[in-house]
C-alpha positions in Angstrom: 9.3 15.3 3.4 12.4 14.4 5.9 12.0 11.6 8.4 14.3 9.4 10.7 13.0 6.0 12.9 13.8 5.6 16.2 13.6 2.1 18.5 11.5 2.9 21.8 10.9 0.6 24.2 7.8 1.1 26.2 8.0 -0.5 29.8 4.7 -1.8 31.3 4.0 -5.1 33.6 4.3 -7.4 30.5 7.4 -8.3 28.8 8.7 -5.1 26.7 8.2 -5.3 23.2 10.4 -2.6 21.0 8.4 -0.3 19.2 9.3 2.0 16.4 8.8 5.9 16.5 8.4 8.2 13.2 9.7 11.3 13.1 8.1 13.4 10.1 8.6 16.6 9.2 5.7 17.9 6.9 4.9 21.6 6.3 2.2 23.1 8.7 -0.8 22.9 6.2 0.1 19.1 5.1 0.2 18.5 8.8 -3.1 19.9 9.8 -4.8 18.9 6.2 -3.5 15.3 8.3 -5.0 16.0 11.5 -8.0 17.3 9.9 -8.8 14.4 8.4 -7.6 12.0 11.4 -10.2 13.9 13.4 -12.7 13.8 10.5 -12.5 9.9 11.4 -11.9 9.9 15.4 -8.2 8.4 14.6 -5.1 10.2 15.6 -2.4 11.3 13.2 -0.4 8.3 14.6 -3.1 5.9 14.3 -3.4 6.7 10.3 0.4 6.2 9.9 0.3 3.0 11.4 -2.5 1.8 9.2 -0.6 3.3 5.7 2.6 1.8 7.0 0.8 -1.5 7.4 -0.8 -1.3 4.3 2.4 -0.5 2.4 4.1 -4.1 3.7 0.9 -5.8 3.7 1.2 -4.9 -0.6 4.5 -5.0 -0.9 4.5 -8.9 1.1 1.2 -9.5 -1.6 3.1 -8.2 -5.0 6.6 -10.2 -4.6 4.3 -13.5 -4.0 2.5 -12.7 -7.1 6.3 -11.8 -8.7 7.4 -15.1 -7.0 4.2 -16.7 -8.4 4.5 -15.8 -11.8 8.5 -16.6 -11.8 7.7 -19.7 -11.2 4.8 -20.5 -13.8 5.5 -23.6 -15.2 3.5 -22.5 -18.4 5.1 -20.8 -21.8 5.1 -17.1 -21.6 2.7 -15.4 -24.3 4.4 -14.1 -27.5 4.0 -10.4 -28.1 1.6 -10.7 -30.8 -1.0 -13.0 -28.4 -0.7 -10.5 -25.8 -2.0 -7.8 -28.1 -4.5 -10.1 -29.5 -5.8 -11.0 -25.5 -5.7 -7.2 -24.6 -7.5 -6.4 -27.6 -10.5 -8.5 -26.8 -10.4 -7.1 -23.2 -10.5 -3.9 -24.3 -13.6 -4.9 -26.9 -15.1 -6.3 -23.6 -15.1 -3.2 -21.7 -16.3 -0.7 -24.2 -19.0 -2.7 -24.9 -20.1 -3.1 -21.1 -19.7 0.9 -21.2 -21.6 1.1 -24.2 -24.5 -0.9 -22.5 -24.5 1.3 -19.4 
């Protein structure tokens, strides 16, 4: 998949805000698999870009403040052998919930 981004600016009464435009160039059945499912849920192929691009720097914003977070724990860092002994009783946990089920 090959794209570029270009700056438009869209002129109306109210002061011009810059807008980006995404070029993508997808093979035909990816493209209409896209549109497919666009129409699937009355959106536009545009519309579901904007809403993935938004979600990719809507987690990418949430993980560094949990990277950030975590730098700057104040509390010791778990030893290797208390990490395995926590994600062994988490595992425990689970399989028996699954086992209950």
């Amino acid at each position: 998949m090959w794209f570029y981004a270009v700056t438009q600016i869209i002129m109306t009464d109210a002061a011009p805000e810059p807008t980006q435009r995404l070029n993508v160039d997808l093979p035909k059945s990816q493209y209409f698999a896209l549109k497919s499912y666009a129409l699937h849920h009355e959106t536009t192929v545009s519309q579901l870009v904007r809403d993935s691009l938004r979600g990719i720097v809507e987690y990418d914003t949430w993980f560094k403040a949990k990277v950030q977070a975590a730098q700057t724990d104040p509390r010791p860092a778990l030893d290797a052998q208390e990490w395995d002994l926590i994600r062994a009783q988490k595992l425990a946990q689970r399989q028996a919930l699954a086992n209950k089920a």
